[in-house]
C-alpha positions as CSV (number, residue, x, y, z in Angstrom):
1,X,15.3,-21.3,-23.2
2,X,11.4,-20.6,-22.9
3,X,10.3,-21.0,-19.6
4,X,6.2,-20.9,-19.1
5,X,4.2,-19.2,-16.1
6,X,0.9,-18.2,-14.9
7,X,0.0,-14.7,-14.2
8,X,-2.9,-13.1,-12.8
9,X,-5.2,-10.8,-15.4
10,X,-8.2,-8.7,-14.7
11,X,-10.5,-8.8,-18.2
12,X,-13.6,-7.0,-17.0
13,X,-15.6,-5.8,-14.1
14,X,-15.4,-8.6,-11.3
15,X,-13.6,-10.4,-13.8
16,X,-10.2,-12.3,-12.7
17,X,-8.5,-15.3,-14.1
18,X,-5.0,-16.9,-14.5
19,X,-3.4,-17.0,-17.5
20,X,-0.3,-18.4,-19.1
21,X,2.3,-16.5,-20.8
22,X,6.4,-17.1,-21.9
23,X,9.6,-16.0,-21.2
24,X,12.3,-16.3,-23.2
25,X,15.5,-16.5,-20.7
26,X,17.9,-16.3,-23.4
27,X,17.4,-13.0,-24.9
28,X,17.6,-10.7,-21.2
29,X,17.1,-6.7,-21.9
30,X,20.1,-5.3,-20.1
31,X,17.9,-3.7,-17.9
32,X,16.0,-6.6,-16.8
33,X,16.2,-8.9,-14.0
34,X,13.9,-12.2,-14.3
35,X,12.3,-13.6,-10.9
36,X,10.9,-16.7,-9.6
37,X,8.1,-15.4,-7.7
38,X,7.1,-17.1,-3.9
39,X,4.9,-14.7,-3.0
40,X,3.1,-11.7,-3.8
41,X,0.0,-9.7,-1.5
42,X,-3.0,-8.3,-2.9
43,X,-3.6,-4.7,-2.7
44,X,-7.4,-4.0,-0.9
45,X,-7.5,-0.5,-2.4
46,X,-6.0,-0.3,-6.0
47,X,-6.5,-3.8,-6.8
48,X,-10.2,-3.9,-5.9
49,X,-11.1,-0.9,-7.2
50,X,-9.9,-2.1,-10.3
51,X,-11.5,-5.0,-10.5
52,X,-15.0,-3.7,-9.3
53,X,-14.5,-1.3,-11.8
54,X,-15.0,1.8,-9.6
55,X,-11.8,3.7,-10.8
56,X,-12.5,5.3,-13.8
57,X,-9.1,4.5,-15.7
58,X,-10.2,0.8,-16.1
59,X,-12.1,1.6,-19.0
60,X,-9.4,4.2,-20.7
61,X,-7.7,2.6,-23.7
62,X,-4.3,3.1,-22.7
63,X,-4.1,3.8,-18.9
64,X,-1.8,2.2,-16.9
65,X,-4.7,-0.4,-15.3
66,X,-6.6,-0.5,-18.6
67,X,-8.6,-4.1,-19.1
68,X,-7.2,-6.5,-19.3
69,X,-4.6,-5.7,-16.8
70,X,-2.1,-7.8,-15.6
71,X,-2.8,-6.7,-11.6
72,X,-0.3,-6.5,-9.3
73,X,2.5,-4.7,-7.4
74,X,4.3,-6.7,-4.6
75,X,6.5,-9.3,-5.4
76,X,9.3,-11.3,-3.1
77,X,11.0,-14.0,-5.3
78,X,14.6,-15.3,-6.2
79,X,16.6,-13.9,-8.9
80,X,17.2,-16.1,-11.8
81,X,18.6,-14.1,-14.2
82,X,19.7,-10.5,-14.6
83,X,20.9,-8.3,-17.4
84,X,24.4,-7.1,-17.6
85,X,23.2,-3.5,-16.7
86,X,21.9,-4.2,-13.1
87,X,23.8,-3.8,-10.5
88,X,21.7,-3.6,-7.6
89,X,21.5,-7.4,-6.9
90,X,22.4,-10.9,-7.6
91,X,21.6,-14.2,-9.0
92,X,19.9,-16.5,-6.1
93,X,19.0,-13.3,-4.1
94,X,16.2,-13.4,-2.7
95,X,14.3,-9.9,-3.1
96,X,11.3,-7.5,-3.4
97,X,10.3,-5.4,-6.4
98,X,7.1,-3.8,-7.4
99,X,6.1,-6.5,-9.9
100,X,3.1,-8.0,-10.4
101,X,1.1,-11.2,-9.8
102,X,2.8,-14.1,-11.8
103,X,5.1,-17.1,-11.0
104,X,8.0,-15.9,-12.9
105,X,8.1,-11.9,-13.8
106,X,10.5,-10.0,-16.2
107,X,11.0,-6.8,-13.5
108,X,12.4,-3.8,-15.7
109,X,15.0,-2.1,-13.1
110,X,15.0,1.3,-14.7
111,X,12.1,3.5,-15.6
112,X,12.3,6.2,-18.2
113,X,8.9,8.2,-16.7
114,X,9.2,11.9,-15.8
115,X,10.0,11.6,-11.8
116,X,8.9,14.1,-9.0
117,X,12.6,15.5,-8.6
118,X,12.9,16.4,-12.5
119,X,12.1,19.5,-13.7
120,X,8.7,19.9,-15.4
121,X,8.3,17.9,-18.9
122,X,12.0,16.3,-18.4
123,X,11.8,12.7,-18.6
124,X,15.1,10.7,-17.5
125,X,16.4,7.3,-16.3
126,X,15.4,6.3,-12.9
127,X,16.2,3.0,-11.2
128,X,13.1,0.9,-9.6
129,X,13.6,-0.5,-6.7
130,X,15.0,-3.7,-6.1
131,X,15.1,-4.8,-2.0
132,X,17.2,-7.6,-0.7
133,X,14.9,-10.0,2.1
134,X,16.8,-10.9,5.3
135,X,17.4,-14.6,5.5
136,X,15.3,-15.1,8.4
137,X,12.4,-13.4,7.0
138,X,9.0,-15.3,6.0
139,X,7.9,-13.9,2.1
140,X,4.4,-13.7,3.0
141,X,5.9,-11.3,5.9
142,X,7.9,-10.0,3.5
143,X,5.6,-9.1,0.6
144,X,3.1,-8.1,3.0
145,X,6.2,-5.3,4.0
146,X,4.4,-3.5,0.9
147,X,1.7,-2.4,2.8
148,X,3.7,-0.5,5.6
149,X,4.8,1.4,2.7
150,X,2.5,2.3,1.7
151,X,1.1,3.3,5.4
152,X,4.4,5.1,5.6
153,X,4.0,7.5,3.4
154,X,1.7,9.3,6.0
155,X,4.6,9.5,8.2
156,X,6.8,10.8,6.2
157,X,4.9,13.8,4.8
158,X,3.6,15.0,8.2
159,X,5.4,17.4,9.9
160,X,6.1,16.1,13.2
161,X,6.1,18.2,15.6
162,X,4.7,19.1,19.6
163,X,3.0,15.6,21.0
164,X,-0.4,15.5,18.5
165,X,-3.2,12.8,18.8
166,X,-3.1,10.8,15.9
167,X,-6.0,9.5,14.4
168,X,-6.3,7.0,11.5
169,X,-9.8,6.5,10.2
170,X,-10.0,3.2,8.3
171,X,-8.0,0.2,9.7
172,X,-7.8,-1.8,6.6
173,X,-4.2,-3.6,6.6
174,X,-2.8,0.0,5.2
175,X,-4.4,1.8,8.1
176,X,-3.6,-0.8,11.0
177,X,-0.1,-0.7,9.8
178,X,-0.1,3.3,9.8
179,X,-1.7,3.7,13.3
180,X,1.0,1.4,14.3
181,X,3.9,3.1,12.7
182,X,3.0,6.4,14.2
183,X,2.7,4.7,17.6
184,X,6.1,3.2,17.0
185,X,7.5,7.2,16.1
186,X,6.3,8.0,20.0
187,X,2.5,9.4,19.2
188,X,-0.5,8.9,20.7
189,X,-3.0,7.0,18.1
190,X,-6.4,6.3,17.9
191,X,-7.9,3.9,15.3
192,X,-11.2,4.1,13.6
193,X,-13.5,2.0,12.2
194,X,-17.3,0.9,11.4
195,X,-16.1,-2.4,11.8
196,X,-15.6,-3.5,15.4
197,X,-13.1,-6.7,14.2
198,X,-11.2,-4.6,12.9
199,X,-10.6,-2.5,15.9
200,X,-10.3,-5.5,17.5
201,X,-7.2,-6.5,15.1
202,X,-6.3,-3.1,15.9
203,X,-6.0,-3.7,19.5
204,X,-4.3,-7.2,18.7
205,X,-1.4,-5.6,16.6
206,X,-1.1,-2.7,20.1
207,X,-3.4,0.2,19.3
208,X,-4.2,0.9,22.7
209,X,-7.6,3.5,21.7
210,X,-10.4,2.7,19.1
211,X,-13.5,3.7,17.7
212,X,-15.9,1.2,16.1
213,X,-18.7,4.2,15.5
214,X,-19.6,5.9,12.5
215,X,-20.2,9.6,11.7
216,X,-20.9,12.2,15.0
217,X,-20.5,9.0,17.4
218,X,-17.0,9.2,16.0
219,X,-16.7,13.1,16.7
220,X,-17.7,12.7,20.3
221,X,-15.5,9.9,21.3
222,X,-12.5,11.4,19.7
223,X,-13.6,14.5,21.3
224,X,-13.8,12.4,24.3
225,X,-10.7,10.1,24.2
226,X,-8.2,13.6,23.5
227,X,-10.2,15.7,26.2
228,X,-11.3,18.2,23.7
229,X,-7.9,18.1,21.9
230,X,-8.8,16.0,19.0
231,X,-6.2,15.6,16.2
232,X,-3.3,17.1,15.4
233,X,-2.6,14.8,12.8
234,X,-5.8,12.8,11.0
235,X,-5.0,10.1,8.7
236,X,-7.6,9.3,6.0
237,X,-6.9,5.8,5.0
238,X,-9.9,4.3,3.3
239,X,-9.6,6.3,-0.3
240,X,-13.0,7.8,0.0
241,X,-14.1,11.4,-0.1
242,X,-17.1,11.0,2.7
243,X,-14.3,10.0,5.0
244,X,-12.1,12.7,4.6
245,X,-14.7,15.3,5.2
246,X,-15.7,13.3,8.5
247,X,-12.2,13.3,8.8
248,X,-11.8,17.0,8.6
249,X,-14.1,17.7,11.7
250,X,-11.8,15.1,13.6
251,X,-8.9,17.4,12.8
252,X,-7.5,20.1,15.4
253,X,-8.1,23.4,14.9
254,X,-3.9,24.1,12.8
255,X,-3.8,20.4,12.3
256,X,-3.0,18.3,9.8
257,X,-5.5,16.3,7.5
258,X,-3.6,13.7,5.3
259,X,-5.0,11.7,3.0
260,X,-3.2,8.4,2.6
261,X,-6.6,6.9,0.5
262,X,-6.9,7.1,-3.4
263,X,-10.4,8.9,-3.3
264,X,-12.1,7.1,-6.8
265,X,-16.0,7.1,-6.4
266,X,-17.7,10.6,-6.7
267,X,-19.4,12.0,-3.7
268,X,-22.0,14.9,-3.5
269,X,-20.3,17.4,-1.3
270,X,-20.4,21.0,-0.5
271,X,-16.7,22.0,-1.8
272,X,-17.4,25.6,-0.2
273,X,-17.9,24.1,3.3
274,X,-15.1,22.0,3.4
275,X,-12.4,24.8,2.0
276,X,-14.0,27.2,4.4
277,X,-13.3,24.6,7.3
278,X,-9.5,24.6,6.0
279,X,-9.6,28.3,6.1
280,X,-10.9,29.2,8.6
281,X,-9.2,26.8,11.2
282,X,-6.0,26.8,9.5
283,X,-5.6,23.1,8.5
284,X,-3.2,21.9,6.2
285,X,-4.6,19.3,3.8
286,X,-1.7,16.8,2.6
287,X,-1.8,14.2,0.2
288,X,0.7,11.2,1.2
289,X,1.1,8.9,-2.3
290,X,4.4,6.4,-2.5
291,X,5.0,7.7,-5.9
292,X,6.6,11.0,-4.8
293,X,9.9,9.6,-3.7
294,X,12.9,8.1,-5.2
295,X,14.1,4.7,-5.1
296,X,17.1,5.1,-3.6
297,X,18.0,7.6,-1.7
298,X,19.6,10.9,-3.2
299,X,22.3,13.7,-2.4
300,X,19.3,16.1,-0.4
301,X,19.1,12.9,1.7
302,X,15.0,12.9,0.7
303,X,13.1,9.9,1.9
304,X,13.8,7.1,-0.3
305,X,11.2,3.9,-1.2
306,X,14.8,1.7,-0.2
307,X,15.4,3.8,3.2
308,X,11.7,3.5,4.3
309,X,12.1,-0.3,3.8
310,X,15.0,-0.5,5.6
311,X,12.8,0.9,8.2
312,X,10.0,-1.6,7.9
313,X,12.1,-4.5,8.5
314,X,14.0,-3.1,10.9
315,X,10.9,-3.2,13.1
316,X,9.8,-6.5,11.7
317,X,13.1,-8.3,12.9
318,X,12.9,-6.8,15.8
319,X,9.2,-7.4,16.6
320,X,7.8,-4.2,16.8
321,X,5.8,-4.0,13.6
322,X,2.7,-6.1,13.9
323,X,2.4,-8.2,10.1
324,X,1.0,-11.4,10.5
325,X,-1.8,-11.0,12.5
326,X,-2.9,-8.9,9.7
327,X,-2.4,-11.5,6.9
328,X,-5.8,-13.7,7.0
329,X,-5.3,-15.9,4.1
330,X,-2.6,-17.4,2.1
331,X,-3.8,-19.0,-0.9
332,X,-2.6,-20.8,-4.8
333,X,-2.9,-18.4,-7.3
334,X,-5.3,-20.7,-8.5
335,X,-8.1,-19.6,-5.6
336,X,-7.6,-16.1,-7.3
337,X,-11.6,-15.3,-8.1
338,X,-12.2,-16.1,-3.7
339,X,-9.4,-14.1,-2.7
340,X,-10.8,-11.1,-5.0
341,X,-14.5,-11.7,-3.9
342,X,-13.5,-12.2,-0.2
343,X,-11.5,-8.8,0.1
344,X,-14.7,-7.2,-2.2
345,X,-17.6,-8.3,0.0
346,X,-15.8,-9.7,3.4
347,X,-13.5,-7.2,4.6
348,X,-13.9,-8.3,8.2
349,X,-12.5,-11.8,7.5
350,X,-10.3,-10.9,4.5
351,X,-7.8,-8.8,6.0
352,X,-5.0,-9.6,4.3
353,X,-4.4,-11.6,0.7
354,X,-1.3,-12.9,0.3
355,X,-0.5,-15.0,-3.1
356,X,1.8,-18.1,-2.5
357,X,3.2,-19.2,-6.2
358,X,5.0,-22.0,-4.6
359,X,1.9,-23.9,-4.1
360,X,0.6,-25.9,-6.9
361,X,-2.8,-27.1,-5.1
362,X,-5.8,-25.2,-6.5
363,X,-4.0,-24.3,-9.9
């Protein structure tokens, strides 16, 4: 049986369209499990940089977000079909994988990549992840779950310890949700941001301190707000390289800088400064991407992609993680060009993107 869809397909710079594709539902790899998407949430930092064109790989013949790429990486949907190798769900489940913007996707539910926990050059088997959605739980909440992940990851790589200030500069969706999450783990947060709707969302979703200053008006009032402390833990969660050396001077002398941001546009900087800063005040400098972990978790009980989901809407159901406030629009695929223009030139109103396939208006 061929079944048709739509997906969504970057060509060029600023260049977005849907397209249609097949599926043939009677020939299933073994390894493949075949969706019916509802919704899926656009990422503000890969995504947009991809389609502005400001990462680099875009124009690499062969990269993984080579044009045209089909975008994507947050999907909640139903199982339709599933091949005889999966095991970790069901047909009629309704779940989340990291597949991209379509209205029906073919999810492969192994990878054969070299993985963080391999040794060197040693590719193997890994299953992807493959989450099951409480009943109760909206999929625009749901998919939009991708994006405390991601805000996770900061979390998990800092090493927690003694009662630091936290301070997360950039409170995109990703750094809203991390502020959040570290409040949630006991800390005391402040959020920062040039735009003061944003640390008004902030304050909506429970971040009690924030900064809507930029450069040394930021210094002084974290220098203010901590009492001279500043912080133990800093949280760079725009992606770009000015911020994380402002974001170095916000950083406690044997504090921790991480950098939860993709830095991708080049940025004249004195390397020497910065390194001598590191040295000289003892701060560690870690880098907090998704990609280092497993799916599921392992034997050296390691943080797991599944156990920090587990996490995530744990809080959700029990209404202490903050989602929908931050989801500003849910649109048809078909509006795909204004939701890729709003979240590249209005940041303040597009918060939060999320795709709903089961709309047909607009396609």
């Amino acid at each position: 049986m061929i079944e048709r869809f739509q997906e969504v397909v970057v060509t060029g710079p600023n260049q977005v369209e849907l397209r249609a594709g097949e599926l043939d539902l009677t020939c299933i790899d073994p390894h493949q499990v075949i969706i019916e998407t509802d919704c899926t949430i656009i990422s503000s930092g890969t995504e947009i940089a991809n389609y502005t064109g400001k990462a680099p790989k875009v124009f690499q013949k062969g990269s993984w977000c080579a044009y045209p790429w089909r975008s994507g990486y947050a999907n909640v949907g139903t199982v339709r079909a599933l091949g005889k190798a999966v095991t970790r769900t069901h047909v009629g489940e309704r779940v989340f994988t990291f597949a991209n913007h379509a209205s029906l996707v073919s999810y492969n539910a192994f990878s054969r990549n070299p993985t963080v926990n391999a040794p060197i050059g040693d590719a193997q088997t890994e299953e992807r992840l493959i989450f099951p959605i409480p009943p109760e739980t909206d999929s625009g909440v749901a998919v939009s779950a991708c994006m405390a992940w991601i805000a996770a990851t900061a979390l998990l790589v800092s090493k927690l310890e003694n009662d630091p200030w936290v301070v997360v500069l950039g409170l995109g969706m990703v750094g809203n949700l991390a502020a959040q999450i570290y409040q949630l783990r006991g800390f005391r947060v402040i959020g920062v941001d040039p735009l003061p709707s944003r640390c008004e969302l902030a304050r909506q979703c429970g971040i009690f301190h924030t900064v809507a200053s930029q450069a040394d008006a930021v210094i002084d009032q974290v220098k203010r707000i901590t009492n001279g402390a500043m912080g133990g833990i800093v949280v760079e969660a725009v992606g770009h390289s000015a911020v994380a050396l402002q974001a170095l001077r916000a950083t406690a002398t044997l504090g921790q800088l991480v950098l939860l941001g993709t830095p991708r546009v080049p940025v004249p900087a004195d390397l020497t400064e910065f390194l001598s800063d590191v040295h000289l005040r003892g701060i560690v400098v870690r880098g907090a991407l998704t990609g280092r972990f497993s799916a599921y978790p392992d034997a050296y009980r390691r943080p797991s992609h599944y156990g920090t989901f587990q996490m995530i809407f744990d809080w959700i159901q029990r209404g202490l993680l903050k989602l929908e406030p931050l989801i500003s629009h849910r649109l048809p695929p078909g509006r795909i060009v204004e939701a890729y223009n709003g979240l590249r030139d209005h940041p303040e109103i597009f918060t939060g993107v999320v795709l709903d396939w089961r709309r047909r208006d607009g396609l």
